[in-house]
C-alpha positions, 0 to 999 in steps of 0.5 A: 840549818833553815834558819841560819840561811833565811832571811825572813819568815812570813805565817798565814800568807794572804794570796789572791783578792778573795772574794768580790767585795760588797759595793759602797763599803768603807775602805777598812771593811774591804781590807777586812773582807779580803784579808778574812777570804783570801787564800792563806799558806802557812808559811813562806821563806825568803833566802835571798831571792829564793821563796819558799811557800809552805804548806804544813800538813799532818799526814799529807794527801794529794789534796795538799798537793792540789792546795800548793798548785792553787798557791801557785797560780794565785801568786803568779797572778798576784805575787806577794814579793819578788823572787823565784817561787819554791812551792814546799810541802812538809808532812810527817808520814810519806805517802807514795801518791802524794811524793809521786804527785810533788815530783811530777808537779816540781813541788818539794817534798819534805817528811819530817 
């Protein structure tokens, strides 16, 4: 099972710097503002030193697809943990554009 082999399970994951933060703010308030624009993935699971970034959606389209993509350049500029990066999208209902678009892009493709 997926959870037998993972070691840690993270939801709502804060990737990127968000947007610039106003100037002369206390430091709590720039945590806040970046914590409330950053870009956020629904889940991400550490195997060993494998990391799978999630994205959960109910009847994936390509636009999940462009979201993983995104995920994937803010982390290789910024990455959250070390290891080497799976970028995994689980849906319920296959759609042959959105699977075609996974497998061009090396992104997993899951339907549930």
């Amino acid at each position: 099972s997926v959870q037998a082999k993972t070691d840690a399970v993270y939801f709502d994951v804060g990737l990127g710097n968000g947007n610039i933060t106003p100037v002369n703010e206390p430091p709590e308030y720039v945590r806040m503002w970046k914590f409330n624009t950053q870009r956020r993935a629904d889940a991400l699971l550490v195997r060993g030193n494998e990391l799978w970034l999630t994205e959960i959606r109910f009847a994936a389209n390509p636009n999940a697809i462009g979201r993983l993509l995104a995920y994937r350049y803010l982390w290789e500029k910024d990455p959250v943990l070390p290891g080497k990066l799976q970028l995994v999208l689980v849906t319920n209902i296959h759609d042959e554009v959105t699977g075609e678009l996974a497998e061009k892009s090396g992104i997993q493709y899951e339907v549930t």
